[in-house]
C-alpha positions in Angstrom: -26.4 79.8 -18.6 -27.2 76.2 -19.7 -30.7 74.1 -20.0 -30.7 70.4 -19.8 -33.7 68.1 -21.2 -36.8 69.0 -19.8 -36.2 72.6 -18.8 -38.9 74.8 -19.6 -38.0 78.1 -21.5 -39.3 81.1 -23.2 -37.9 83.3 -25.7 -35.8 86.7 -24.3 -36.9 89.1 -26.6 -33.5 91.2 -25.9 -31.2 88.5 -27.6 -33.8 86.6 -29.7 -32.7 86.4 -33.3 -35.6 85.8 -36.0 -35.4 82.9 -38.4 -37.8 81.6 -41.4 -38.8 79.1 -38.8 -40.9 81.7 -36.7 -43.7 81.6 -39.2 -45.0 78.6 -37.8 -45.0 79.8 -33.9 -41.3 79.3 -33.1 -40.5 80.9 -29.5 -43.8 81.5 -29.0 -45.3 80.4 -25.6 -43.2 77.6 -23.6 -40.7 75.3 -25.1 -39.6 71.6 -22.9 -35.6 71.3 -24.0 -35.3 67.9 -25.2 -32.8 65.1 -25.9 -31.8 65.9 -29.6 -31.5 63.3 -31.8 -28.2 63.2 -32.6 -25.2 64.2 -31.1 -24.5 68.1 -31.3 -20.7 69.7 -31.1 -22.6 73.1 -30.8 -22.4 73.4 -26.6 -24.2 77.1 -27.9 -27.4 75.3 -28.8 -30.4 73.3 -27.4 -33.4 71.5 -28.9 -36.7 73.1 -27.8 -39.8 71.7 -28.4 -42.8 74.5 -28.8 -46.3 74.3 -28.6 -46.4 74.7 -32.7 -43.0 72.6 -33.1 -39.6 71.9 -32.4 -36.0 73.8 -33.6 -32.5 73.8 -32.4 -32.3 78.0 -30.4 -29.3 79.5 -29.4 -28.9 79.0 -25.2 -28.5 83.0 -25.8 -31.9 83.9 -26.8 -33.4 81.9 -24.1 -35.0 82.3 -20.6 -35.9 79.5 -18.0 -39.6 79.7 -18.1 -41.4 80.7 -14.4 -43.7 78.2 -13.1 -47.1 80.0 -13.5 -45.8 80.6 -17.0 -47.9 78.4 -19.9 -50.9 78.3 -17.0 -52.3 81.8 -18.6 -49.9 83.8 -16.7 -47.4 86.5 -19.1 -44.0 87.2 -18.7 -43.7 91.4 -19.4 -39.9 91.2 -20.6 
């Protein structure tokens, strides 16, 4: 699977790998993948921007978000 800028995604709790970075909301809610901004060798990887901030996630621990998702509807993954 790949996401291009402004793709809307959620976390997949399957695959999702914890980082020090999830203390401040990462992968919680919907992320927008955006343009990084600089050029990245890593095809593996996209920018995501989240509601509490923004970190590079592995395309693996990703879903594409549905559209009633971030509108107070829940995904039960």
């Amino acid at each position: 699977m790949s996401f291009q800028p402004g793709d809307r995604v959620i976390q997949y709790p399957a695959t999702w790998q914890p980082n020090a970075f999830d203390s401040w909301g990462r992968g919680l809610g919907v992320g927008i993948v955006v343009e990084p901004p600089f050029p990245v060798d890593d095809l593996g990887e996209v920018d995501v921007r989240w509601p509490n901030g923004r970190c590079f996630e592995p395309i693996t621990g990703l879903l594409p978000a549905l559209e009633q998702e971030g509108s107070g509807a829940s995904l039960n993954c």
